[in-house]
C-alpha positions as a Python dict, from the first residue, in 0.01 Angstrom:
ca = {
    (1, 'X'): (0, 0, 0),
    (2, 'X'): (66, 348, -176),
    (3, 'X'): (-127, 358, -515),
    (4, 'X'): (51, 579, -778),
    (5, 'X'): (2, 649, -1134),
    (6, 'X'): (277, 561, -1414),
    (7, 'X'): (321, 537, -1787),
    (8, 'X'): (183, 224, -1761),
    (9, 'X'): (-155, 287, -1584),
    (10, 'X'): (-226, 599, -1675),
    (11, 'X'): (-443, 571, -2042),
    (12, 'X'): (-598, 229, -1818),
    (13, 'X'): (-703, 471, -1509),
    (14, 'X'): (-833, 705, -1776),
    (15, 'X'): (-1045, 460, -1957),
    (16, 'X'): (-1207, 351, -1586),
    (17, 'X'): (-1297, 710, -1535),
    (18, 'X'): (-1415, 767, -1867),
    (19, 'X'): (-1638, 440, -1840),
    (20, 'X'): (-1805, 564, -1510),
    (21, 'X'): (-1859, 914, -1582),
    (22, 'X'): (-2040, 1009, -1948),
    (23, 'X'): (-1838, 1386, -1893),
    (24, 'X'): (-1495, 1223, -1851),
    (25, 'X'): (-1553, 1044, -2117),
    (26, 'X'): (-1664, 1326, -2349),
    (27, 'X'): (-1270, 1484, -2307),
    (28, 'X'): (-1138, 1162, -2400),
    (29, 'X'): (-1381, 1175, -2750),
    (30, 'X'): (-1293, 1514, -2854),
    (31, 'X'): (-969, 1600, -2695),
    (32, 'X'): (-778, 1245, -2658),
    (33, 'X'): (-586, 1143, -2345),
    (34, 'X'): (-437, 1441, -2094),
    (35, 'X'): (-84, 1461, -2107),
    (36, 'X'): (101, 1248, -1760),
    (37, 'X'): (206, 1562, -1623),
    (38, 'X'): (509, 1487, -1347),
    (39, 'X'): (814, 1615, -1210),
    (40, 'X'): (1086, 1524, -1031),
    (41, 'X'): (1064, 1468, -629),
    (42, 'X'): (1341, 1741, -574),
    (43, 'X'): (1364, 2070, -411),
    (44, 'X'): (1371, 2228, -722),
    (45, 'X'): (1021, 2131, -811),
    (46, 'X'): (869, 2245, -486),
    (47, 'X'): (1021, 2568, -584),
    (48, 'X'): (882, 2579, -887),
    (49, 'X'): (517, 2458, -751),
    (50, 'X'): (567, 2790, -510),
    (51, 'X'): (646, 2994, -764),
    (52, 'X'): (329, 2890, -898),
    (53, 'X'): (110, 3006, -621),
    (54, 'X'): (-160, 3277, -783),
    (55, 'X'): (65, 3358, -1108),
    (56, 'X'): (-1, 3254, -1473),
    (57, 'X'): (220, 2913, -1516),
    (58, 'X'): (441, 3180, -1780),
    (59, 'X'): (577, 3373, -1515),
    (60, 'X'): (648, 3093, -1270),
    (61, 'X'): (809, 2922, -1528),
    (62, 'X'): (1027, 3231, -1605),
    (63, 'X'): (1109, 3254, -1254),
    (64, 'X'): (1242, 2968, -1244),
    (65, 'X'): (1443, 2934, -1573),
    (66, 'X'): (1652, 3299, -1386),
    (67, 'X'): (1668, 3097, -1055),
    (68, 'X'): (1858, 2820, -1261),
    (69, 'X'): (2053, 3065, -1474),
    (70, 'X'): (2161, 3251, -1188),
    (71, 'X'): (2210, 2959, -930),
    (72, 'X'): (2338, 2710, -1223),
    (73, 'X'): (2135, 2453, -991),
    (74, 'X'): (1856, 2525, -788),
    (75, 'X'): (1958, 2345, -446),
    (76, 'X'): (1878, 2453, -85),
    (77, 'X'): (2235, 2614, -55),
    (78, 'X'): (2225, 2776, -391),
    (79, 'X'): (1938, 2944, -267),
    (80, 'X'): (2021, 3008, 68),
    (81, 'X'): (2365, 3230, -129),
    (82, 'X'): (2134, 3465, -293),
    (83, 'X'): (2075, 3802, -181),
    (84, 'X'): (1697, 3957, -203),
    (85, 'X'): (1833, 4151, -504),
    (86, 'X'): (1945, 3875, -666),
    (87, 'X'): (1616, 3717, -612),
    (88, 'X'): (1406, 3995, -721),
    (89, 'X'): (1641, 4014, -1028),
    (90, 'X'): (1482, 3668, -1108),
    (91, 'X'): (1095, 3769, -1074),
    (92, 'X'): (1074, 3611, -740),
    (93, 'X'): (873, 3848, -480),
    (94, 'X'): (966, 3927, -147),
    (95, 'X'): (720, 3708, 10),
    (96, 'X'): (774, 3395, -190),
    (97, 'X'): (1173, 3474, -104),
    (98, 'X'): (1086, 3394, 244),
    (99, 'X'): (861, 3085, 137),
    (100, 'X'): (1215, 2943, -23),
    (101, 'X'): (1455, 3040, 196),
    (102, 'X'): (1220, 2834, 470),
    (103, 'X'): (1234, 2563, 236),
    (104, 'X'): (1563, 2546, 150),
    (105, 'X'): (1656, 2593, 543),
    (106, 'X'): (1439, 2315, 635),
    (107, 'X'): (1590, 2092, 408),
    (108, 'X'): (1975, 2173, 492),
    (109, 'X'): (1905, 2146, 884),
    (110, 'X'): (1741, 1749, 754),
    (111, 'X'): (1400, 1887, 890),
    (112, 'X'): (1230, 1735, 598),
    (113, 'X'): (1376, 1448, 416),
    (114, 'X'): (1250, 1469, 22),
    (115, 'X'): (1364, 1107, -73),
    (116, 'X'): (1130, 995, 225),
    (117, 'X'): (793, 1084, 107),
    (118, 'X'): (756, 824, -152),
    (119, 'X'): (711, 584, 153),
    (120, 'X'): (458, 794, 356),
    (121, 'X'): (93, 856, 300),
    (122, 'X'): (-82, 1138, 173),
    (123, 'X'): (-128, 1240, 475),
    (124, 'X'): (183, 1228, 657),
    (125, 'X'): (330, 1398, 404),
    (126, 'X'): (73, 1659, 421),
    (127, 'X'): (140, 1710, 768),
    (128, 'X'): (523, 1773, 762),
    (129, 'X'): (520, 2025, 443),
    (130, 'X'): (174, 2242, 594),
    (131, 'X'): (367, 2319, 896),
    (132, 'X'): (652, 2513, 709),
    (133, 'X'): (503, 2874, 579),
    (134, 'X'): (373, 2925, 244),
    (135, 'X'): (296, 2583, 182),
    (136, 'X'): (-29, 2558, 202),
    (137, 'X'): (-246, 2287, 73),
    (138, 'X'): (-299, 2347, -289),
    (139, 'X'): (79, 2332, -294),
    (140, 'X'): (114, 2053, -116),
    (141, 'X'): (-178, 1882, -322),
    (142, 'X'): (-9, 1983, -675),
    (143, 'X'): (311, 1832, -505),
    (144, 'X'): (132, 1521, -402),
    (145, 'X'): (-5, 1510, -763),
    (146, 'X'): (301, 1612, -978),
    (147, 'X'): (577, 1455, -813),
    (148, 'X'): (482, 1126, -554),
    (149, 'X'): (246, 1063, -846),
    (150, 'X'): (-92, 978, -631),
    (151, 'X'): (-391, 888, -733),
    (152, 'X'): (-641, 1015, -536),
    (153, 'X'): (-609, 1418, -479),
    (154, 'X'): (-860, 1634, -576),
    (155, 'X'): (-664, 2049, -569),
    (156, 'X'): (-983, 2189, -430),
    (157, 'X'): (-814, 2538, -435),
    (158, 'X'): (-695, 2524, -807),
    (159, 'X'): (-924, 2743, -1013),
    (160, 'X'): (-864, 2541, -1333),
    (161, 'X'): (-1001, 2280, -1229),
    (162, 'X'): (-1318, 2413, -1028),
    (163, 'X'): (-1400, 2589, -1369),
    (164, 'X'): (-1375, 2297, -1544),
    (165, 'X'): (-1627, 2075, -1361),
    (166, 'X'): (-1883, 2391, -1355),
    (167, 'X'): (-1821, 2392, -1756),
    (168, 'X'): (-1830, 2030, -1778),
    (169, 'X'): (-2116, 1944, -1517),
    (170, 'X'): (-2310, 2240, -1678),
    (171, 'X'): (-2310, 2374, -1300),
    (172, 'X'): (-2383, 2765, -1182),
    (173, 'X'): (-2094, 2955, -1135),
    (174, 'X'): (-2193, 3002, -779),
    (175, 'X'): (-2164, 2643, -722),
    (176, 'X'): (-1957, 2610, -411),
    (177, 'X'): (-1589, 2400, -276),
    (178, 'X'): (-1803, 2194, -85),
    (179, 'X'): (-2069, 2124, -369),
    (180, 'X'): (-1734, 2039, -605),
    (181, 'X'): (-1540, 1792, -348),
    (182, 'X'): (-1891, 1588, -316),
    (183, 'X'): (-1884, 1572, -734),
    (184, 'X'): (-1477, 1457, -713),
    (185, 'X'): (-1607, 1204, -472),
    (186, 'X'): (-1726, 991, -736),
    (187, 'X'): (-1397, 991, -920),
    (188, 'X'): (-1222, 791, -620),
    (189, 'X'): (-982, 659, -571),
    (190, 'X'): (-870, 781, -899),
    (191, 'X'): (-942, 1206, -856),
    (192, 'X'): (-571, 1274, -958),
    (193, 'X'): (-635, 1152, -1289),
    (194, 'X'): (-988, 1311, -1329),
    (195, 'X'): (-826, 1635, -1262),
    (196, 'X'): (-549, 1582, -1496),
    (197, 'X'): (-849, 1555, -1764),
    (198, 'X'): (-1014, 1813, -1624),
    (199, 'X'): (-719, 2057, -1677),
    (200, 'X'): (-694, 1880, -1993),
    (201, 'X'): (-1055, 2010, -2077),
    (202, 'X'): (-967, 2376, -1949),
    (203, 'X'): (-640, 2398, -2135),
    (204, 'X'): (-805, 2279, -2510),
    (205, 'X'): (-1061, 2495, -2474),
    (206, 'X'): (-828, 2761, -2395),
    (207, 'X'): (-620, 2666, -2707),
    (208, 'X'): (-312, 2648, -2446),
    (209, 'X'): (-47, 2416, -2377),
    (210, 'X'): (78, 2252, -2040),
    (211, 'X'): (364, 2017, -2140),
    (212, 'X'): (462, 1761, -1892),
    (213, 'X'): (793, 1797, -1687),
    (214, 'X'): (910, 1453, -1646),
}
């Protein structure tokens, strides 16, 4: 049975972190409850999760607000219709052009069937999207996260949240990936939501702002 998160678990799964781990429960004191932060299981929000990839969540987001302007819906053929200068003419850089267009190709040839992923493990669902280029795991794990809402996925390659459970842990900075994933461990099967508080935690002491997409 696939466990997911919902509006009606979430503040519950919170709570059970918060009551097993004194740190968890020290964001829920001083900062409240972390946004539900979701999106819709379409191509447009792997896009946007690609667009992501090693850029400030501002110019991602940009990105894709001039892919939608310019495409009027972001759809595998829309995107298949634009030329590179089109593209570049919406922030998007040569690189993550070809990331897309594989995307968007894959989907129109029925390679990858979005719809079917709610029925399919974590896994199996990691192993059709890592095979396609430029989706790489922390894609695929903010994917997982965001938009099959699971419970259990700990982005390992998401800085955010590293930082935050060196801040929060009181851990040295050169505290390793491996040191970090044995920490998350405790946090099963629930390390989705302990990451949504940790980039809770990151984001107020930032003084930013990550509104859910819903």
């Amino acid at each position: 049975m696939l466990i997911t998160f919902n509006l009606t678990n979430y503040h519950q799964l919170c709570d059970h972190l918060a009551g097993h781990d004194a740190e968890l429960r020290s964001i829920l004191d001083l900062n409240g409850y972390p946004p539900m932060w979701t999106r819709k299981n379409t191509f447009e929000t792997l896009v946007h999760i690609i667009l992501e990839q090693q850029v400030s969540l501002a110019s991602a987001l940009a990105a894709l607000n001039k892919l939608k302007v310019t495409t009027q819906m972001i759809t595998p053929e829309s995107i298949l219709c634009l030329t590179d200068q089109q593209m570049r003419a919406c922030f998007v850089s040569r690189q993550k052009m070809g990331y897309i267009r594989g995307l968007a190709q894959a989907i129109k040839d029925e390679k990858i069937h979005l719809e079917e992923f709610a029925g399919m493990s974590d896994d199996q669902v990691r192993k059709v999207l890592i095979g396609l280029k430029g989706i790489g795991n922390w894609t695929i794990d903010v994917y997982l996260m965001f938009a099959l809402q699971r419970t259990d996925i700990f982005p390992i390659g998401d800085l955010a949240a590293v930082n935050a459970v060196k801040t929060l842990k009181k851990l040295p900075s050169s505290t390793t990936k491996e040191e970090i994933l044995k920490i998350s461990i405790n946090w099963k099967p629930f390390r989705s939501i302990a990451c949504m508080m940790l980039w809770h935690y990151y984001l107020s002491a930032k003084g930013k702002k990550m509104a859910p997409i819903i």
